[in-house]
Backbone of each chain as ProteinMPNN parsed JSONL, in Angstrom:
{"seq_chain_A": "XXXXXXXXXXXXXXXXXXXXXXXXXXXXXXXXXXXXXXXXXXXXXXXXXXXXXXXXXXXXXXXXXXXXXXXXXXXXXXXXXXXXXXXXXXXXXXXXXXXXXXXXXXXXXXXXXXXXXXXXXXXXXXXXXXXXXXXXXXXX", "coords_chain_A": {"N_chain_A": [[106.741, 82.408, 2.113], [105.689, 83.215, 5.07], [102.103, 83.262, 6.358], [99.704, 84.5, 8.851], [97.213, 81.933, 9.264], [93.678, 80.861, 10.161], [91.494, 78.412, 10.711], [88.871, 76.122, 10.463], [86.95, 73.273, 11.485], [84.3, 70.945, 11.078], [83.76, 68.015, 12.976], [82.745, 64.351, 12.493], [79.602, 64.062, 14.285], [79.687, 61.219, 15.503], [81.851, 60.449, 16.162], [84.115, 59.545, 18.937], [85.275, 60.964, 21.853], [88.331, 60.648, 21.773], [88.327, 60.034, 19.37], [88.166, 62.338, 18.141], [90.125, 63.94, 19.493], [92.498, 62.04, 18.101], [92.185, 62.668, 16.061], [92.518, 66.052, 15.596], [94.825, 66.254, 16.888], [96.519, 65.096, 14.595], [96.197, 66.68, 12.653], [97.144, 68.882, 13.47], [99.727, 67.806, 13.879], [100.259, 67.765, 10.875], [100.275, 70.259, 10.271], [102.492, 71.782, 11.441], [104.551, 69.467, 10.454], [104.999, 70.431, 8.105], [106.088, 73.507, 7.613], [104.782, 74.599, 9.165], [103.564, 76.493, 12.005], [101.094, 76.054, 14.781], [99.31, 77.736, 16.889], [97.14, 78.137, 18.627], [95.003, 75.471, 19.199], [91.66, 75.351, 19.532], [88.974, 73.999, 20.82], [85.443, 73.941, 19.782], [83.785, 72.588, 20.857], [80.302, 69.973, 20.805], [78.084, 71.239, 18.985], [74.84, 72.655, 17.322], [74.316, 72.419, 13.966], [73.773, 74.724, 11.665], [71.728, 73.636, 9.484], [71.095, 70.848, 8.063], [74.008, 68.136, 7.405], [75.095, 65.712, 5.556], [73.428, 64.338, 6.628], [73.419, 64.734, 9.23], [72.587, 66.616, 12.518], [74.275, 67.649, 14.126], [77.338, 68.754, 15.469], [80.754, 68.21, 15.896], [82.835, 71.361, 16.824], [86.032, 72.708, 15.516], [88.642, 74.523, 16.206], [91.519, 76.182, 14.792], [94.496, 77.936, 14.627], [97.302, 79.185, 13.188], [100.831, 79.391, 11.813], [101.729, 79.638, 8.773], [102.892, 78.075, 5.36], [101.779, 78.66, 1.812], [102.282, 75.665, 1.199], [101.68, 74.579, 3.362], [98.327, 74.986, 4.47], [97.485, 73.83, 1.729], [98.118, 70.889, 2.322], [96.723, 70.696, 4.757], [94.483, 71.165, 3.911], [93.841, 69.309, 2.279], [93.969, 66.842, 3.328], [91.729, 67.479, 5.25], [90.427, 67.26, 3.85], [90.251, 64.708, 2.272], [89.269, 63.554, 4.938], [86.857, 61.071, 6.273], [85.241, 61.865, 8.458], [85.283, 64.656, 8.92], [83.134, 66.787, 8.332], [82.641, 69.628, 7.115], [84.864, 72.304, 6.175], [86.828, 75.939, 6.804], [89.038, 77.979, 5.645], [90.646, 80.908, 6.454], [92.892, 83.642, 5.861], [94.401, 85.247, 7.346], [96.461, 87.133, 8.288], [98.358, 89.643, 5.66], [101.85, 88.173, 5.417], [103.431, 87.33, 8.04], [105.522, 87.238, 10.795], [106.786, 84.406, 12.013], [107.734, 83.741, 14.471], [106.198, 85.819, 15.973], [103.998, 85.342, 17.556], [103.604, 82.858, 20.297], [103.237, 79.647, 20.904], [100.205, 78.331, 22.086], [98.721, 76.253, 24.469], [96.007, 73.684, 24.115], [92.705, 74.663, 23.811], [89.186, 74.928, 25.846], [86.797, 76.269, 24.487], [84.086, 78.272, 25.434], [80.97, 79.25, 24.296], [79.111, 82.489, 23.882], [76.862, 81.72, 22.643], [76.215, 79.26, 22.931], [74.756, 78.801, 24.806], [71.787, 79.185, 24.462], [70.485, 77.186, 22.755], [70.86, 75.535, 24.204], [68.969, 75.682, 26.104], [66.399, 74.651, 25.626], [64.908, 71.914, 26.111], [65.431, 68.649, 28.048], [63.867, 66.459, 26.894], [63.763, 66.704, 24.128], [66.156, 66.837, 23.452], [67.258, 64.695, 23.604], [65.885, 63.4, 21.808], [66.622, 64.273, 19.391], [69.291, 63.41, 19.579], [68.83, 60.574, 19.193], [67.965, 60.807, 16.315], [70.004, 61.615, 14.985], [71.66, 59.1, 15.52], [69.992, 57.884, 14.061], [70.262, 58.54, 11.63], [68.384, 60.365, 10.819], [66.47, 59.566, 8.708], [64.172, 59.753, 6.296]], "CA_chain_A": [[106.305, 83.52, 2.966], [104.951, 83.228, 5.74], [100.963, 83.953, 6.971], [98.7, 83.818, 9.908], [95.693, 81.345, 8.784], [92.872, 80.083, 10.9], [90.85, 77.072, 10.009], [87.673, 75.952, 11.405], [86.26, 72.221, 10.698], [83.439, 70.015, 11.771], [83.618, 66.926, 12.802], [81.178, 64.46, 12.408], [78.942, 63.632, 15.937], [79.327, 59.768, 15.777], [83.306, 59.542, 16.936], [83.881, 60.098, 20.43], [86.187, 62.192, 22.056], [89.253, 60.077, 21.772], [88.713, 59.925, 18.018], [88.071, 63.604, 17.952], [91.568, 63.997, 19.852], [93.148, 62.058, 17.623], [92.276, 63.967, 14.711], [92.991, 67.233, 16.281], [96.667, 65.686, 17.439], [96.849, 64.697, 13.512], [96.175, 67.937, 11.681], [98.32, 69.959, 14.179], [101.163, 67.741, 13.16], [100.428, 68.34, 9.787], [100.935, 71.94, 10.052], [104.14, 71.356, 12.318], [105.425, 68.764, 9.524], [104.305, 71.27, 6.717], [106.675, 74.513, 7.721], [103.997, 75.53, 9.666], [103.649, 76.698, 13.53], [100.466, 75.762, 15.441], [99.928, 78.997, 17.541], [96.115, 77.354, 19.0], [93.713, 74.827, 18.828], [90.071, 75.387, 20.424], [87.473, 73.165, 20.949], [83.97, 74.513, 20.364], [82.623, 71.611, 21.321], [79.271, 69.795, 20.066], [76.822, 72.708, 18.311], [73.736, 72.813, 16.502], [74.443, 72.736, 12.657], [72.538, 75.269, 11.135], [71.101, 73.029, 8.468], [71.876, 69.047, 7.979], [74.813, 68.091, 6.548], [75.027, 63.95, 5.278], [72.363, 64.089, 7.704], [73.547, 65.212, 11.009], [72.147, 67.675, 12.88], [75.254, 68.332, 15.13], [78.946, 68.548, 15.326], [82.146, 69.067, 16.847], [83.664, 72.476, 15.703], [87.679, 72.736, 16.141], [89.535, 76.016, 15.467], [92.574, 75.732, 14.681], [95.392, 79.143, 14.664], [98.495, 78.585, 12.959], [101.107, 80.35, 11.041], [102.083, 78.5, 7.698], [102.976, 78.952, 4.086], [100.706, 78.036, 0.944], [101.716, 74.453, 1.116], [101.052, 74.336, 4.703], [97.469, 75.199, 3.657], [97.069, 72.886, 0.907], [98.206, 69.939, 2.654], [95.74, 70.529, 6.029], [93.283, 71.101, 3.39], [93.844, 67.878, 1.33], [94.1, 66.022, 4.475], [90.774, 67.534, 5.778], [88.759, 67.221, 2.591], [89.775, 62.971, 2.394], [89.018, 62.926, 6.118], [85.028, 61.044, 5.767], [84.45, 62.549, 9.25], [84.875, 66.242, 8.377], [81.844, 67.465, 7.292], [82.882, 71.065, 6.576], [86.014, 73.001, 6.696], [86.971, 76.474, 6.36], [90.135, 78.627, 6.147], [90.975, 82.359, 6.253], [93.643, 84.34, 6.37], [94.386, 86.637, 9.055], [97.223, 88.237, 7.717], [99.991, 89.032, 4.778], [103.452, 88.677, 5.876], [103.426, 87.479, 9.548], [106.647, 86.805, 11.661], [106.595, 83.277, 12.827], [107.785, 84.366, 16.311], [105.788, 87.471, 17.234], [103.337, 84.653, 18.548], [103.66, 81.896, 21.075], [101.953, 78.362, 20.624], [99.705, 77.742, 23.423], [98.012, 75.134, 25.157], [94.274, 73.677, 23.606], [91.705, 75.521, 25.23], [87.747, 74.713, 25.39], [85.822, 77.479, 24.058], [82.525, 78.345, 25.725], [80.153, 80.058, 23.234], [77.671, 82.544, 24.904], [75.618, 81.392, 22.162], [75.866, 78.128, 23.087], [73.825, 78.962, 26.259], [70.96, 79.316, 23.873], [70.273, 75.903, 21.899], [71.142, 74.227, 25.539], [67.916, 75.879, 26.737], [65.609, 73.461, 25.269], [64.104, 70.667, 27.786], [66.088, 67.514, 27.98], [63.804, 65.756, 25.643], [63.645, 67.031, 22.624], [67.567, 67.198, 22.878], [66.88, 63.209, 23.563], [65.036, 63.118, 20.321], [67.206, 64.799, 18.14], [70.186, 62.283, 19.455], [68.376, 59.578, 17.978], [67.806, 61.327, 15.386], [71.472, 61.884, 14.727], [72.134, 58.194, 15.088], [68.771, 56.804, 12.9], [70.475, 58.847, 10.402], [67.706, 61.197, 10.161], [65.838, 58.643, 7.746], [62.82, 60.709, 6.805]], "C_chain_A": [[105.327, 83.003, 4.022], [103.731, 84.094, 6.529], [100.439, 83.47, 8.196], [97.602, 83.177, 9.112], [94.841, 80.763, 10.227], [91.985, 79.169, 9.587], [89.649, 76.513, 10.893], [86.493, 74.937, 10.649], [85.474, 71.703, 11.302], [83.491, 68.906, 11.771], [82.64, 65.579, 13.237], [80.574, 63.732, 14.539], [79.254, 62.38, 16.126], [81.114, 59.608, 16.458], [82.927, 60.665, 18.396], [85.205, 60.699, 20.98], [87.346, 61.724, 22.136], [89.418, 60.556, 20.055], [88.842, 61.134, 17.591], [89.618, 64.086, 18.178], [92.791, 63.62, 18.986], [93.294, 62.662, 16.218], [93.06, 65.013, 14.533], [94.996, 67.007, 16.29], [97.2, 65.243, 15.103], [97.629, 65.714, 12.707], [97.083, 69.296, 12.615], [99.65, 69.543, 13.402], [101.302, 67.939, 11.773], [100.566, 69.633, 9.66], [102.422, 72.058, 10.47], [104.66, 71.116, 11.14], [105.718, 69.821, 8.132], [104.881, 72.811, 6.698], [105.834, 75.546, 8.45], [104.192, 76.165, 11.597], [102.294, 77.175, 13.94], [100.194, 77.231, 16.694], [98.548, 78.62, 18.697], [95.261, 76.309, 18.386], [92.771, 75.366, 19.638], [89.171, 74.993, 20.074], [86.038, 74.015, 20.801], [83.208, 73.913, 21.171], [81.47, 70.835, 20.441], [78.119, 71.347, 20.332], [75.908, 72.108, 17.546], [74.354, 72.77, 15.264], [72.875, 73.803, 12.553], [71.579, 74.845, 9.966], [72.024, 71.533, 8.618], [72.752, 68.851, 6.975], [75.049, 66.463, 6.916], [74.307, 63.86, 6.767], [72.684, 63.802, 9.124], [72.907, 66.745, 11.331], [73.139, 68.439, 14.02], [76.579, 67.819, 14.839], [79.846, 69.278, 15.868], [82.844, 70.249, 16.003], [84.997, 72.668, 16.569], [88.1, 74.053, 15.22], [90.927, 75.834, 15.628], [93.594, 76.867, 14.021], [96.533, 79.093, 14.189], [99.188, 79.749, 11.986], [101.291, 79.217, 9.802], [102.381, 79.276, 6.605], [101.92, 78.194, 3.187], [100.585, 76.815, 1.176], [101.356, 73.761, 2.392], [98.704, 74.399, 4.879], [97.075, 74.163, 3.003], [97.171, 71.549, 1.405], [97.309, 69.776, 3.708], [94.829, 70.26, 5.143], [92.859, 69.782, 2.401], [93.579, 67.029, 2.44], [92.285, 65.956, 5.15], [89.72, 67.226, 5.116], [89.086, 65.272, 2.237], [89.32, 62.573, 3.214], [87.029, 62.429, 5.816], [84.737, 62.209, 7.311], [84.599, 63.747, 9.618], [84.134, 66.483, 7.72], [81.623, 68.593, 6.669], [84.788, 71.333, 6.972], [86.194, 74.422, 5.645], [88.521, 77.255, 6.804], [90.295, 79.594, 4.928], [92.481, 82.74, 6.417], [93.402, 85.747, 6.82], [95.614, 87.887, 8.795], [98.069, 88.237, 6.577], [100.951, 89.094, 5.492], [102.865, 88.625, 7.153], [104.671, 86.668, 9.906], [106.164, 85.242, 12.783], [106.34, 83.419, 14.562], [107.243, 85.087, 17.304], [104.512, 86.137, 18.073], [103.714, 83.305, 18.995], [102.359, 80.619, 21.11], [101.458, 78.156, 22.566], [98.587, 76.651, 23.272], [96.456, 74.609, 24.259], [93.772, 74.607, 24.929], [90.218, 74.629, 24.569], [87.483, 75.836, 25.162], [84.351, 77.404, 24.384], [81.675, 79.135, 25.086], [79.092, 80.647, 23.937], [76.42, 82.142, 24.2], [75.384, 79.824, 22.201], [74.834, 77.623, 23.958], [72.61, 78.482, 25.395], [70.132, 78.075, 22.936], [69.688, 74.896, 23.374], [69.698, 74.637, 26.405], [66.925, 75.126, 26.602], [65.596, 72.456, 26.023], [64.866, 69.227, 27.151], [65.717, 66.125, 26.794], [64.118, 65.638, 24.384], [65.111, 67.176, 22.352], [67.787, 65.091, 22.641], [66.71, 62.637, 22.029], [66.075, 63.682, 19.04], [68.663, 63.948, 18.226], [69.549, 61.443, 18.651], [68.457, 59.892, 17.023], [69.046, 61.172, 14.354], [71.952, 60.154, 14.092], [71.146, 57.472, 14.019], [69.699, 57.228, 11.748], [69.458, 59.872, 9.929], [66.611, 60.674, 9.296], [64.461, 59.081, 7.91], [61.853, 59.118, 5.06]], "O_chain_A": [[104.276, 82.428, 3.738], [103.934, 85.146, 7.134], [100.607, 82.323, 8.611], [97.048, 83.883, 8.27], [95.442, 80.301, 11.197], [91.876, 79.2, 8.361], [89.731, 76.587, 12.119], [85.627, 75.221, 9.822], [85.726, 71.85, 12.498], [83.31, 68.369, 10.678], [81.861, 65.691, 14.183], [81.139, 63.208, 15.498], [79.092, 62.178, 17.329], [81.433, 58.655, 17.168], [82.236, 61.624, 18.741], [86.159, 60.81, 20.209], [87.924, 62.546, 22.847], [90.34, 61.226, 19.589], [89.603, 61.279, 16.635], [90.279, 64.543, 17.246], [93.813, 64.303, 18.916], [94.266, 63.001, 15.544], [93.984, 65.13, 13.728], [95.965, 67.567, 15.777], [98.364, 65.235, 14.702], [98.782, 65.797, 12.285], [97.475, 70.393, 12.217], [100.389, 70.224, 12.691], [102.411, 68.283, 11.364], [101.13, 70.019, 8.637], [103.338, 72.424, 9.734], [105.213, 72.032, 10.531], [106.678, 69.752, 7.364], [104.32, 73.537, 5.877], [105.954, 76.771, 8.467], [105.292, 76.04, 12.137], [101.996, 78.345, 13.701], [101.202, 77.58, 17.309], [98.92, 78.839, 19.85], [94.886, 76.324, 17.213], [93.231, 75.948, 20.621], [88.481, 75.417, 19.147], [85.634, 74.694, 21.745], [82.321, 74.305, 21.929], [81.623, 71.019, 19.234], [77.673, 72.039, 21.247], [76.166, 70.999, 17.077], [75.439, 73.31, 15.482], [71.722, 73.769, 12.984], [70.734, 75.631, 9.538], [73.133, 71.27, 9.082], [72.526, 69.229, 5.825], [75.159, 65.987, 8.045], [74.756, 63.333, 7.785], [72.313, 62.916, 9.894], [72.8, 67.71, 10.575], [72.882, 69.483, 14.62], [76.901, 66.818, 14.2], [79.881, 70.457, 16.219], [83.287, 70.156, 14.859], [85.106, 72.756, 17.792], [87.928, 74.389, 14.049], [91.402, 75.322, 16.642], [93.603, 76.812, 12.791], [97.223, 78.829, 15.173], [98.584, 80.699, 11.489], [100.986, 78.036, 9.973], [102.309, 80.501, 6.519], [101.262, 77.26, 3.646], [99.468, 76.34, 1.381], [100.854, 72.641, 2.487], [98.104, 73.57, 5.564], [96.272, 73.43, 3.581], [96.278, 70.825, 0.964], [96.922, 68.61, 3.781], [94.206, 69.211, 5.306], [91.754, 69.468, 1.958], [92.581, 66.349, 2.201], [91.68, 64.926, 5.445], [88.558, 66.994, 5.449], [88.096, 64.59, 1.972], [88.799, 61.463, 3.107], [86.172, 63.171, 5.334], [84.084, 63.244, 7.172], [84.074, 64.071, 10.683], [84.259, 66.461, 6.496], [80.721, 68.765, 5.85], [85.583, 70.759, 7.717], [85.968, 74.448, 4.436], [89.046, 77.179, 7.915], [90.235, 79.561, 3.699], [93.195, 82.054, 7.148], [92.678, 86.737, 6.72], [95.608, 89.093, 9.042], [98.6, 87.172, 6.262], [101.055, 90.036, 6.278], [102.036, 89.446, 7.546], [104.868, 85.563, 9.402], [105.514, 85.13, 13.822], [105.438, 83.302, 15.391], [107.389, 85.194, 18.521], [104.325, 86.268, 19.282], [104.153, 82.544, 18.133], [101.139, 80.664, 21.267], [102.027, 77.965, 23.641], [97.862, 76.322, 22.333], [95.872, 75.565, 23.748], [94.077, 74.988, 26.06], [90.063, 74.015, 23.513], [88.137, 76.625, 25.844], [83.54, 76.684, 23.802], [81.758, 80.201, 25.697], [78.243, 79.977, 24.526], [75.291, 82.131, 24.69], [74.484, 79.261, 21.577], [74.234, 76.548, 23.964], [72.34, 77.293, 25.567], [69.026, 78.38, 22.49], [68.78, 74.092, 23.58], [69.367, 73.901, 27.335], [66.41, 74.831, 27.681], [66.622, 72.236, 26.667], [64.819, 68.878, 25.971], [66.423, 65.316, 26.191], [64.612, 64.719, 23.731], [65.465, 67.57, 21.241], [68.332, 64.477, 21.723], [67.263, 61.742, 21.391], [66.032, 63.307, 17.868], [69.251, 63.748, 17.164], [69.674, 61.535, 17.43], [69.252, 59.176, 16.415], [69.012, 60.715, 13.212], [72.36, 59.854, 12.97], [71.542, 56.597, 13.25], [69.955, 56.378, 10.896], [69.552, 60.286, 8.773], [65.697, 61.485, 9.144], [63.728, 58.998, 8.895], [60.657, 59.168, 4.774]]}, "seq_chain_B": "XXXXXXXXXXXXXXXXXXXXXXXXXXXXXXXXXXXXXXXXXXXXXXXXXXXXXXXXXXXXXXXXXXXXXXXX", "coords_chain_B": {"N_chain_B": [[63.297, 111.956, 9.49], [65.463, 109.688, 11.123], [68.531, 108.971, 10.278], [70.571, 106.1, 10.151], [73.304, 105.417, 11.512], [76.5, 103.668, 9.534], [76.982, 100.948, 11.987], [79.935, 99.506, 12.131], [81.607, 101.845, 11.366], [80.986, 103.557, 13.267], [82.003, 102.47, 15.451], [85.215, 101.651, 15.956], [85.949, 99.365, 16.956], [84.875, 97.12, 16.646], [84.757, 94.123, 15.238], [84.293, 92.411, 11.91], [83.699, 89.459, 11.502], [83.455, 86.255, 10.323], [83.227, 84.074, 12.42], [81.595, 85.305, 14.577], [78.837, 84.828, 15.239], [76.656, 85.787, 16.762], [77.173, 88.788, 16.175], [76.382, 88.537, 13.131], [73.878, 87.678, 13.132], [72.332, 90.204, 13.269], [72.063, 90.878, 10.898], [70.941, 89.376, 9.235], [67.884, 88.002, 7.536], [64.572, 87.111, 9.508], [63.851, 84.926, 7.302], [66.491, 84.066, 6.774], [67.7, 85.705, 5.255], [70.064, 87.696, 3.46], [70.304, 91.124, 4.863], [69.369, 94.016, 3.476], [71.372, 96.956, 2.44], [69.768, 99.244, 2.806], [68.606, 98.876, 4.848], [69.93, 97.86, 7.054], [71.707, 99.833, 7.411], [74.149, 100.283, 7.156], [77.239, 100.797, 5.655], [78.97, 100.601, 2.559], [81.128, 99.52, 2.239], [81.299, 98.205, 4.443], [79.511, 97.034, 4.205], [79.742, 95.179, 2.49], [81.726, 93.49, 4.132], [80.372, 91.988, 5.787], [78.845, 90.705, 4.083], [80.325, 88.781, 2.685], [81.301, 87.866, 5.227], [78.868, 86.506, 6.502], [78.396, 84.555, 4.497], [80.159, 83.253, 4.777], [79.911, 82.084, 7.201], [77.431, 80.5, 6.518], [78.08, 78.466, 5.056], [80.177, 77.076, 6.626], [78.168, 75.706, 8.433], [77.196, 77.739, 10.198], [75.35, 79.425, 10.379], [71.541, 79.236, 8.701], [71.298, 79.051, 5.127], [68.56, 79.011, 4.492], [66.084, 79.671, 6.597], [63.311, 78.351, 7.719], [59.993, 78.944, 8.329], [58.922, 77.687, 11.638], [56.338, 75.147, 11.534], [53.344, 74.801, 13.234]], "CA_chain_B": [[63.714, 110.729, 9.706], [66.684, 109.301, 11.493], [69.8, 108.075, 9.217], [71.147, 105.029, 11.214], [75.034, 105.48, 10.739], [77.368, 102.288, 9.82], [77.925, 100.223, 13.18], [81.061, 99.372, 12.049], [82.537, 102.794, 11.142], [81.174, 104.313, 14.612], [82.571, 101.448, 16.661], [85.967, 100.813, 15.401], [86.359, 97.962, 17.725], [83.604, 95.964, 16.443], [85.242, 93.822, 14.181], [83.602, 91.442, 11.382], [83.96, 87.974, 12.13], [82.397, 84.826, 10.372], [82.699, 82.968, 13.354], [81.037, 86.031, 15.615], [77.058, 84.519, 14.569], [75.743, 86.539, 17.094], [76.552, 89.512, 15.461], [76.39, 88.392, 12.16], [71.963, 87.638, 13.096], [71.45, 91.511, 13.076], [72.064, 91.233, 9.843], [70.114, 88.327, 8.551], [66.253, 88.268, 7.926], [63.868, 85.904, 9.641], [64.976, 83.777, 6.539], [68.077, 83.88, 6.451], [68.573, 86.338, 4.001], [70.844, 88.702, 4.376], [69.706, 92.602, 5.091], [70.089, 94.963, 2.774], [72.254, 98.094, 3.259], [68.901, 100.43, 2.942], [67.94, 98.608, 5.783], [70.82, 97.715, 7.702], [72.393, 101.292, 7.564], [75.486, 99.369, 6.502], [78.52, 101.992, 4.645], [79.135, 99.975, 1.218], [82.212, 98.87, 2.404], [81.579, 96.888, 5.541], [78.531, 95.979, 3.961], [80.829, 94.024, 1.655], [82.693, 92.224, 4.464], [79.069, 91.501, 6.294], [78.343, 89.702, 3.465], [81.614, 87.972, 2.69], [81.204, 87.236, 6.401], [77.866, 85.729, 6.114], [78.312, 83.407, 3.284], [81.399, 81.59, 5.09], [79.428, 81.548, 8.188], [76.679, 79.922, 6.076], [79.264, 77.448, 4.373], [80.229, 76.305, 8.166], [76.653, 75.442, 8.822], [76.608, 78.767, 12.169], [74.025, 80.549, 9.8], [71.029, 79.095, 7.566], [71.203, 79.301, 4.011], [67.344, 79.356, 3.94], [65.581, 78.871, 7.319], [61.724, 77.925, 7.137], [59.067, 79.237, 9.59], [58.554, 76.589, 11.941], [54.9, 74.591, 11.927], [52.959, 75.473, 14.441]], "C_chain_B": [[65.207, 110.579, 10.173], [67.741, 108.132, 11.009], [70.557, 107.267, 10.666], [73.162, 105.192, 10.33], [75.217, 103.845, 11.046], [77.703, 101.902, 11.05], [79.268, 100.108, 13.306], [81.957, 100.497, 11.637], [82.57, 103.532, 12.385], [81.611, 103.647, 15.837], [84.015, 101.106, 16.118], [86.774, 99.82, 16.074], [86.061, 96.787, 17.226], [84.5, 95.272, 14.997], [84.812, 92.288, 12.963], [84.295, 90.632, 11.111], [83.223, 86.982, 11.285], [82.057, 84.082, 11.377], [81.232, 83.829, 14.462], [79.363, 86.202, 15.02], [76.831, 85.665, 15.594], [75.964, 88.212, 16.497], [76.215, 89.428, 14.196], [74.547, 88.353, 11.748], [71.382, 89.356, 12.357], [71.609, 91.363, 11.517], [71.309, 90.164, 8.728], [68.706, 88.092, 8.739], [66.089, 87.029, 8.9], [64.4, 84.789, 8.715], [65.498, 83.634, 6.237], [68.393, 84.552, 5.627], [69.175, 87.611, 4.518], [70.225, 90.292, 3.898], [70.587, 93.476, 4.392], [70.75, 96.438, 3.082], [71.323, 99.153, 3.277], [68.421, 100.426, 4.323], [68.533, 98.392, 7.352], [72.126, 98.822, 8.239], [74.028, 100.865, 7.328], [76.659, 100.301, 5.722], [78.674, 100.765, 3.437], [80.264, 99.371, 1.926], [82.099, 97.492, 3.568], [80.331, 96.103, 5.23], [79.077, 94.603, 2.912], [81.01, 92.291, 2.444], [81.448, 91.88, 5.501], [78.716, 90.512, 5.331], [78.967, 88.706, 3.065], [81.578, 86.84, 4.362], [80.215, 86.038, 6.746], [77.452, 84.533, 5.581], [79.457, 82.474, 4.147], [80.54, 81.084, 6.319], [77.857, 80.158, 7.458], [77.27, 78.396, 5.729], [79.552, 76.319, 5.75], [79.26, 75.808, 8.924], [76.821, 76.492, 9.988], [75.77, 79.11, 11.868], [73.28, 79.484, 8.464], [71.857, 79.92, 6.174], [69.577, 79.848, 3.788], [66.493, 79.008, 5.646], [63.611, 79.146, 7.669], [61.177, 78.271, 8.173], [58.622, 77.973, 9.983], [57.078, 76.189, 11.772], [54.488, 74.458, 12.956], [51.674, 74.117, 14.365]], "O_chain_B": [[66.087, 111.273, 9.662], [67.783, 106.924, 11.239], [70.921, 107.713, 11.754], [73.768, 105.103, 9.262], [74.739, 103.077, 11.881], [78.748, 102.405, 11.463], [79.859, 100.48, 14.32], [83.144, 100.188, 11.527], [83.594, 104.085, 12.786], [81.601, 104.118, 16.974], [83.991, 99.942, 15.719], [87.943, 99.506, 15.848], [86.679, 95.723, 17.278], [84.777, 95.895, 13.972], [85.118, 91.163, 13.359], [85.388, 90.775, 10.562], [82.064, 86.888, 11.69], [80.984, 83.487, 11.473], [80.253, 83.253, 14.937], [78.812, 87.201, 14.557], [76.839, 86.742, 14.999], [74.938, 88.881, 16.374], [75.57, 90.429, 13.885], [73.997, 88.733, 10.714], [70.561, 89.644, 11.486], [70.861, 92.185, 10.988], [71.241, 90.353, 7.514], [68.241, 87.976, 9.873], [66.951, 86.182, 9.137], [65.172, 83.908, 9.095], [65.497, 82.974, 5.197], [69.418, 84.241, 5.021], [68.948, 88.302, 5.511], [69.781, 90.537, 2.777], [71.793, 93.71, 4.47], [70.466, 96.941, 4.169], [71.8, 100.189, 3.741], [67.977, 101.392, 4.943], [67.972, 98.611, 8.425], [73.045, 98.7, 9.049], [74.915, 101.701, 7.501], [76.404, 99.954, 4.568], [78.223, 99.735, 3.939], [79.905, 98.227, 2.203], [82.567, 96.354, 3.564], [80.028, 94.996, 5.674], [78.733, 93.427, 2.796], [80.817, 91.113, 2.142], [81.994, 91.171, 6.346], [78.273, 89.442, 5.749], [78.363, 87.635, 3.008], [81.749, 85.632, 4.526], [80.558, 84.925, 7.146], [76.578, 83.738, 5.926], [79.54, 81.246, 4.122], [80.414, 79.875, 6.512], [77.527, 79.136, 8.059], [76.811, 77.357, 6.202], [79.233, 75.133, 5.828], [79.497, 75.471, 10.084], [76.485, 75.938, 11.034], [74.945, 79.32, 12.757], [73.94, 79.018, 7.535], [72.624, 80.882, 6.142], [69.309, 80.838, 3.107], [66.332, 77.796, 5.789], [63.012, 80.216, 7.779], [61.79, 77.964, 9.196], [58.082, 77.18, 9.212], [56.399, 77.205, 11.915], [55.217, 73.954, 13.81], [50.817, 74.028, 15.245]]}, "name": "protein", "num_of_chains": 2, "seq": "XXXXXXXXXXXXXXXXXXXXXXXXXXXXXXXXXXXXXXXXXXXXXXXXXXXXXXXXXXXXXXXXXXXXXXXXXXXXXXXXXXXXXXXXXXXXXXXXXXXXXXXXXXXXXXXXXXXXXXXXXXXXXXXXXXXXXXXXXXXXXXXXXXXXXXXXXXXXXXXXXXXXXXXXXXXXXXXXXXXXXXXXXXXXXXXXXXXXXXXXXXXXXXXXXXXX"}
């Protein structure tokens, strides 16, 4: 049977946007390969974590829209939970019983968060400081 | 006194979101805990999926679990 699921993982700050890409390009085809159908991806971008996780203080969040069946599901989610540089991942469903077809796969998009405005307000240093931070490892 | 009706029963647009932090704040103290329905005027029901909502957003690091008054 097929459902709508979304999925929504972090990945960690230290790869760079190639490696991020190829992730992204990974776990799509695993839904594809997996009886699934890909309907979006969207970039959040780098965010704030709201608390440190293996001691980052930031990370890329990817959303990810798809239709699938259970083992479509289990396999993103096996895939995402060996990946080391996923630091979280979550997935909902959106609906029971959804028609593959009634939606159309589109394009990635970026996603601009109006709450992203809000973090980015902070003065160039202290965003300085908390890079380092990121790469020391945090090492308190 | 003035009974605050459920947001979510007099808006039925408004629809609860884990990812949608900004509304998910009104509903979380200063420390992160989440607001109770005496306080939050909340209907039992959507106070449910506020809190269901909450906890995944927590899980995804968008929302403390516990967050500490800064030092001043």
């Amino acid at each position: 049977m097929i459902r709508e699921y979304e999925t929504l993982y972090i990945v960690s700050p230290e790869l760079d946007k190639s490696g991020i890409e190829n992730l992204n390009g990974k776990f799509k085809s695993i839904v594809q390969e997996n009886g699934g159908k890909v309907i979006r991806l969207t970039r959040w971008g780098k965010r704030d974590l709201a608390y440190r996780i293996k001691k980052y203080n930031h990370g890329f969040y990817v959303h990810l829209n798809y239709f699938g069946e259970g083992r479509t599901v289990d396999e993103l989610q096996r895939n995402l939970r060996l990946n080391e540089n996923i630091l979280r991942y979550i997935t909902v469903r959106l609906s029971e019983e959804a028609d593959i077809n009634s939606k159309e796969s589109m394009p990635d998009a970026d996603l601009e968060i109006k709450k992203a405005e809000a973090p980015a307000a902070k003065d160039k240093e202290s965003e300085e400081k908390e890079e380092e931070k990121d790469k020391n490892g945090g090492n308190e | 006194m003035k009974r605050k009706m459920c947001r979510f029963c007099s808006d039925k647009n408004l629809k609860i979101d884990f990812k949608d932090v900004e509304l998910l704040r009104h509903f979380i103290s200063e420390r992160g805990k989440i607001v109770p329905r005496r306080i939050s005027g909340n209907c039992a029901k959507h106070q449910r999926w506020v809190c269901e909502a909450v906890k995944m957003a927590r899980h995804i690091a968008l929302l403390p679990y516990v967050s500490i008054e800064l030092q001043e």
